[in-house]
Each structure stands twice: as C-alpha cells, then as structure tokens.
C-alpha positions in Angstrom: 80.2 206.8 75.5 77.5 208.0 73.1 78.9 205.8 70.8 79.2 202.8 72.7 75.4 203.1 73.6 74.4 203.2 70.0 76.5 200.2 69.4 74.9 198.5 72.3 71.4 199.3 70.7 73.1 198.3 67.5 73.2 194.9 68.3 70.2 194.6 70.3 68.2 195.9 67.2 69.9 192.8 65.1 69.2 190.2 67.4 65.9 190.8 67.9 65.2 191.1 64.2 67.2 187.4 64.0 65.1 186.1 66.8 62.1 187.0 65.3 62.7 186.5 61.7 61.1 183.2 60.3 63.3 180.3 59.1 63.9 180.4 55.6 62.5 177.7 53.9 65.1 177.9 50.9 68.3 177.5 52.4 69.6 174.4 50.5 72.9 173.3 49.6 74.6 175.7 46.9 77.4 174.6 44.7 79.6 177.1 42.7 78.8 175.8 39.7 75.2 175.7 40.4 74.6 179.0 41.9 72.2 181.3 39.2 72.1 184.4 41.6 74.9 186.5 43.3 74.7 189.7 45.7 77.6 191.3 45.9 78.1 193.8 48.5 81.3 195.9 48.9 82.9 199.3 50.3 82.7 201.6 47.5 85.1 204.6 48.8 87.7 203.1 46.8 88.1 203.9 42.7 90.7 201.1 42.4 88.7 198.4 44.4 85.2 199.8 42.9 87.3 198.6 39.0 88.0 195.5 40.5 84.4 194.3 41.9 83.3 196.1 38.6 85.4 193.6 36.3 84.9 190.6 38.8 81.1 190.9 38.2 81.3 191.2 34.6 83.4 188.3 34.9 80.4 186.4 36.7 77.8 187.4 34.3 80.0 186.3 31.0 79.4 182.6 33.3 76.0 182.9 33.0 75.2 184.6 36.8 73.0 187.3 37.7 74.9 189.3 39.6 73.6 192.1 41.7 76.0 195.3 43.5 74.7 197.4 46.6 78.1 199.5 47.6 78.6 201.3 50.6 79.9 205.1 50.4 81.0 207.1 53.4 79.9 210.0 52.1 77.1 210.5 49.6 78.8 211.5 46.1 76.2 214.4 44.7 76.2 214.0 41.0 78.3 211.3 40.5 76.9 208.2 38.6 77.8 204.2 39.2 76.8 201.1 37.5 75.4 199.7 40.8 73.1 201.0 43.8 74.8 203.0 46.6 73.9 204.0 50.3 75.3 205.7 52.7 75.4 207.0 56.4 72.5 208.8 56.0 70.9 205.1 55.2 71.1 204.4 58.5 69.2 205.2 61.7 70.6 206.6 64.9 71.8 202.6 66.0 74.1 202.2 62.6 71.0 200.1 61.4 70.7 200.2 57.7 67.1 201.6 56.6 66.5 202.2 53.3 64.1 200.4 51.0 67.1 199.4 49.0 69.2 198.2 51.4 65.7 196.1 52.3 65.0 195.1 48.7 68.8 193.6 48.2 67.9 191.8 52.2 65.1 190.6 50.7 66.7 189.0 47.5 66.8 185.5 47.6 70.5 185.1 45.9 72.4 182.0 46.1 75.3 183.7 46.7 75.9 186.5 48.6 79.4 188.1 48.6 80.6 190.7 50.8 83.9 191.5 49.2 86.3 193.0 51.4 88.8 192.0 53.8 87.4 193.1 57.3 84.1 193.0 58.1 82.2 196.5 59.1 78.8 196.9 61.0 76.7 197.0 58.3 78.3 194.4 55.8 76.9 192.1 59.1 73.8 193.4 59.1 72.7 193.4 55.8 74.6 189.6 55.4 72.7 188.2 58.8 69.3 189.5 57.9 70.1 188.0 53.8 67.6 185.8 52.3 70.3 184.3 50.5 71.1 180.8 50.5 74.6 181.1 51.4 76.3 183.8 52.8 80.6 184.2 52.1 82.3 187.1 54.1 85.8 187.9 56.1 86.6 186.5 59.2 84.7 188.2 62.4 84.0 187.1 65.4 80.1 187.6 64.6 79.4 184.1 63.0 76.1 185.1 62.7 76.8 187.2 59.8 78.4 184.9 57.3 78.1 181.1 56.4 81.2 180.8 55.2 84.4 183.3 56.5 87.7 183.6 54.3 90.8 185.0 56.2 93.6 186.1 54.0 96.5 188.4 54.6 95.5 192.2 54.2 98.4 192.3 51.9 97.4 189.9 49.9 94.4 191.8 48.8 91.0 191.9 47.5 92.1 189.4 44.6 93.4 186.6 47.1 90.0 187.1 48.7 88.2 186.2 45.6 90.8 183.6 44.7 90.2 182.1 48.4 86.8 181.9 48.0 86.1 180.7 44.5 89.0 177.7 45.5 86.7 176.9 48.6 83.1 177.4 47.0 84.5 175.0 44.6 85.7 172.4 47.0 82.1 172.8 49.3 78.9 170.8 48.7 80.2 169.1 45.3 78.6 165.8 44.2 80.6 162.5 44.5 79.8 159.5 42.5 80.0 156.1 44.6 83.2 154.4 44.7 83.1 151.1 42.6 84.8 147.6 43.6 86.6 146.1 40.4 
C-alpha cells in the first residue's frame, strides 16, 4: 500500500514538472547521420551489459559523437571505479524521483540523441527521458509515451544488441532527406 502511494505521488510529481516545464525551443528534426551529441542512459548492475554499452560508445565516438553515460546501480558500489557517472537509490527521494545534481545536469543536456539502452523501461529511465532536453528521445516500448519519442520493441531474447541494431536501422530510415523526383 505504501508503495502504491509513493507511486501515485510518483507520477503526480512528473506530470506537474511536464506541465510546467517550458517548451523547448530546440526540438528539431535529428537525422542519424547528423546527430553530434548522444546521452546514453543504461542499467548498470550488469558486468556483461556495462562491456557492451562500454564498447557501443566507443564505437560512437570513433564516428565522430560525443557521447555521454549516466548508469543506474541498485546498490551503491563503495570503491569501485567506472568510466561513466553512476546513481543510485539513494538519488532518489521518497516518490522514486531522481534528485541529484547529476541526474539534473545529464536532464539538462541538450543531446541530440538520447538513448536509454535496455529492453524494459523502469521508473526512472522515464523520468530522466521525459524531463530530457534532448532533441530526440529513443527508449523500449511502455505504455508511458511521454517518456520516449521513439519506442523499439524487440524480443527479450534477442537482447541488448538487437535493440541497438533496431534502433540504428530505424534512426537511419527517420527524417532523411529526399531529392525531388525528376521527369525524363
């Protein structure tokens, strides 16, 4: 029950800060090719899926993107050291909300891109992606279609790299300039 009311207070939190947020002024069409700036913003708890979002952003940057991680761990790791910025449970407030200043500062990143690479979507994954300054936002499928521009569906057995591979084939396919077709 206790639960349930935080949830409920959850979502009441997010709406209000969608209803009163200011329409972005820089939320113009995006093409794969064209995008300069990706957030990426994953579930951490995993070593094999932490390599693969690893290597996958490497793989970005050698195309000339600036890429940018926040990950997600369930459980604060003392001592432990990662190539990209972490939060936690204890980031959040009493309603799930995520507080910190860099949960805020990657919010308030104007990416082109932002990612949220994993195959179901979680409470904060929405949160941070539906309060995003970023131009376009790419996430699973949920039924909140506030939190994501664009939602991929693949088969959980498919995996993390059929995500990608979804969403690359589909960012390629989306706002791509045509040339007018010619008589002759």
């Amino acid at each position: 029950m206790l639960k349930n009311l935080r949830l409920k207070f959850h979502f009441k939190a997010l709406h209000n800060e969608l209803n009163n947020r200011k329409p972005s002024k820089d939320r113009s069409a995006v093409t794969w090719k064209g995008a300069k700036s990706i957030g990426i913003l994953f579930d951490a708890n995993e070593p094999d899926h932490r390599k693969r979002i690893l290597k996958y952003a490497d793989e970005l940057r050698k195309k000339g993107k600036q890429v940018r991680l926040l990950g997600y761990l369930s459980q604060q790791q003392e001592g432990e050291e990662f190539p990209f910025r972490t939060f936690s449970p204890k980031d959040q407030d009493w309603r799930y909300c995520p507080k910190s200043e860099e949960i805020r500062e990657f919010m308030g990143q104007s990416f082109d891109l932002l990612f949220f690479l994993g195959l179901q979507s979680t409470l904060w994954s929405e949160y941070i992606s539906a309060l995003s300054k970023a131009k376009l936002r790419i996430g699973p499928s949920t039924d909140h279609t506030y939190a994501y521009d664009l939602m991929i569906e693949v088969p959980e057995k498919a995996g993390l790299p059929a995500f990608i591979t979804q969403m690359e084939n589909l960012l390629g396919k989306t706002n791509t300039p045509y040339e007018a077709a010619t008589a002759t």
